[in-house]
C-alpha positions, 0 to 999 in steps of 0.5 A: 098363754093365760089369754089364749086359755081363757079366751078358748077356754082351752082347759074346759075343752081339755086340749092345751095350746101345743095341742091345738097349733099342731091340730091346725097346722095339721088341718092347714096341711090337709087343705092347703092344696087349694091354694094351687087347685083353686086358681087351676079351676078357675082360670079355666073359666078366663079368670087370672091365675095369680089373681085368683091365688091371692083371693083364695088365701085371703078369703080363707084366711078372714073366713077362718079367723070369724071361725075362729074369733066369733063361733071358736070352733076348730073348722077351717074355711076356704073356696069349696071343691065341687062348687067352684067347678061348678063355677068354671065349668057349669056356669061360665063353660056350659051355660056361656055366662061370664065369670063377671056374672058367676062371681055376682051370684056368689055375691048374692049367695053369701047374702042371702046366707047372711041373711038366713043365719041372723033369723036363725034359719040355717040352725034351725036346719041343722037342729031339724037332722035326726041323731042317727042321721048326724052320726052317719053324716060323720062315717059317710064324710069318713069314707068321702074323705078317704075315697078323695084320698085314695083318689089324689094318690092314684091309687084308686083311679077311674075304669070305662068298666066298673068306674074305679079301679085299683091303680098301677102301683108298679108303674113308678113312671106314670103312678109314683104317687101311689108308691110314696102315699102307701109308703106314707100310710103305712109311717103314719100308721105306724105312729098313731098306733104308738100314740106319737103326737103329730103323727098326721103332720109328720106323716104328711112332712114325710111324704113330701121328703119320700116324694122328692126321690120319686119324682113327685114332690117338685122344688120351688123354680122361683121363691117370689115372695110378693103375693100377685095383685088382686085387681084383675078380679076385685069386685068384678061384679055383672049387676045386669042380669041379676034379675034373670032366671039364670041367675035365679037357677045359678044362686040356688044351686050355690046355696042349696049345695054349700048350706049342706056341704057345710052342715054335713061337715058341722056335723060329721066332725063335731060328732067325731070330736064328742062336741055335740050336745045331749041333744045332739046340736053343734055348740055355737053352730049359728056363729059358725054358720055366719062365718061360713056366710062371711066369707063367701060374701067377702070371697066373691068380693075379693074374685073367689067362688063360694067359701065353705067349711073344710071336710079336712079340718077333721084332721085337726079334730083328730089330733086334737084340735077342740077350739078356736085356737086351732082354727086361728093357727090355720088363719094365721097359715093362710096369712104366711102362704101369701108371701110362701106360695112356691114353698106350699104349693110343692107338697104333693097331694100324695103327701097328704093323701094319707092323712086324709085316708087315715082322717077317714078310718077315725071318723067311722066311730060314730058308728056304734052310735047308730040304731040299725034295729029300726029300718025307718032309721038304718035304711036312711042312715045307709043311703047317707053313708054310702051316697057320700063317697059314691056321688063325691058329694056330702049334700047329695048323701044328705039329700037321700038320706032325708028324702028316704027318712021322711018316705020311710016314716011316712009310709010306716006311720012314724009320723012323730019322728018327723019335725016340720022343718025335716019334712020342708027338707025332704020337699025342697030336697024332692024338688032339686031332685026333679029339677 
């Protein structure tokens, strides 16, 4: 125990041990689902299930422990939502590529990211983001996470008229998530207004229980405890096309959209836990950064897609969560889901529906942060904000929250309040725009 004190430096960072193994079990719980939501993704695009499984626990789990060996901060790392879709379903499905030849360009992505980082390039970036616009980046991911929750359960589904819509909360055939997520919400409420420790945990434990009635939570049919083998995938890289514009077009969009995924969610979270500094940096951010780029080099060589920073390590934040520690108990959980998978996999995503709900209501504090006097900062702080949930992607939000700063500023003759790196920002991010 004196180790990890001093290693984490745990009473610096006013958290204990207890406290931070329970923030990342928490954390591990929010963001376990994929381990069963990667290998789905990706099959489609011809890959081997089982095969894909075991990438995905062990990239996250060396990913994590850089995270939390090197940068000892409390985020988790796994295969990102959204860009592995775009891997299965952009790249091989619609553009006919081979999964070969999108594994290869996330290779080439986590090398150039590598690369950026040593030269300080990606710090530089997240340093370059206005204060106001660092405390919108935590509400907008706020409101995302929530919006995924709400999703996941059912209780907010799709509409041909108004694109959502309230789900069918009496349907308990169809729709019984929605029923034991809002069961759980109102538990989990509960607790955390009373100031129980572990109230999102418990919460999530008692959903799978409230599932198992409804229908929703379904028990392991097997307990094969032997992880599948990689070999199907391992280092299945396609080293001919390499030089082609595809692959130019391909690689971009892979780090153009994990570089900010990952910076929105630095950010938003350190700023919902009160680690930014006075000049409102992430302490160790370059660290962070690299373990970021680590694990997507050693994931696409493993036969995963990108590993990015987890939106829901908020969830950790939230109970607690300040070091490395908390970032270790989530690795050292990915070790255990190898040789437990059927145990994991049988939480429902409407057991862990509401944490993510709650995790969103906690991370709209920094909002009382926000200059909403000034347009040329309310107005970029808005789009953030509301982009985020509305496009189902932190980069977007980011991308019209710069775009609109810099234009505001300009135009306004503010010219001071832009830095030069925002302003190569705000043209990078016009040209994604356009392209």
């Amino acid at each position: 125990m004196e180790f990890l004190n001093k290693y984490f430096k745990l009473g610096e960072n006013n958290t204990t041990v207890r406290t931070e193994i329970l923030a990342g079990i928490t954390t591990f719980m929010t963001m376990a689902y994929i381990l069963a939501v990667n290998p789905d993704i990706l099959s489609a695009a011809g890959m081997d299930k089982g095969a894909v499984f075991t990438a995905t626990a062990l990239a996250s789990l060396v990913a994590t422990l850089v995270m939390a060996l090197y940068a000892k901060l409390p985020f988790a790392l796994a295969p990102g939502m959204g860009l592995n879709a775009f891997f299965a379903f952009t790249v091989v499905l619609g553009m006919g590529h081979s999964w070969q030849f999108a594994l290869t360009a996330v290779f080439l992505e986590g090398l150039i990211f590598i690369a950026l980082t040593a030269f300080n390039i990606r710090e530089m970036i997240v340093n370059s983001i206005p204060n106001n616009m660092k405390h919108a980046i935590s509400v907008g991911i706020g409101l995302f996470i929530a919006f995924i929750g709400l999703k996941n359960a059912g209780i907010i589904v799709s509409s041909p008229a108004t694109f959502v819509t309230l789900g069918d909360l009496t349907d308990l055939t169809n729709n019984a998530g929605a029923v034991v997520a809002l069961l759980a919400l109102v538990l989990t409420g509960v607790l955390l207004a009373l100031k129980v420790k572990g109230a999102l945990l418990i919460g999530i434990l008692a959903g799978t229980v409230i599932g198992l009635a409804f229908g929703v939570t379904q028990l392991p049919t097997s307990f094969d405890l032997t992880p599948p083998s990689l070999s199907p995938i391992f280092m299945k890289f396609e080293w001919s096309q390499i030089l082609t514009f595809d692959m130019m077009i391909v690689v971009f969009t892979f780090l153009f959209v994990d570089m900010f995924d990952t910076v929105g969610t630095l950010i938003g979270v350190s700023s919902k836990a009160n680690m930014l500094d006075k000049e409102g940096r992430v302490p160790r951010v370059k660290q962070a950064l690299m373990a970021d780029a680590v694990g997507t080099t050693f994931g696409a060589m493993l036969g995963t897609s990108t590993v990015t920073t987890y939106v829901e390590s908020a969830a950790g934040v939230s109970e607690g969560g300040r070091t490395g520690l908390t970032s270790l108990t989530v690795a050292i959980l990915f070790f255990f889901a190898l040789f437990l998978s059927p145990i994991f996999l049988m939480i429902p995503g409407a057991a862990t529906a509401p944490a993510l709900i709650l995790v969103g209501a906690m991370m709209m504090t920094p909002i009382k942060n926000i200059d909403f006097d000034d347009y040329t900062e309310s107005i970029p702080v808005f789009l953030t904000i509301i982009m985020m949930p509305l496009t189902y992607s932190i980069s977007e939000g980011i991308l019209f929250g710069v775009l609109s700063y810099v234009i505001l500023k300009l135009l306004t003759g503010k010219f001071k309040d832009i830095t030069v790196v925002t302003a190569v920002l705000a043209v990078l991010f016009l040209l994604k725009f356009l392209m």
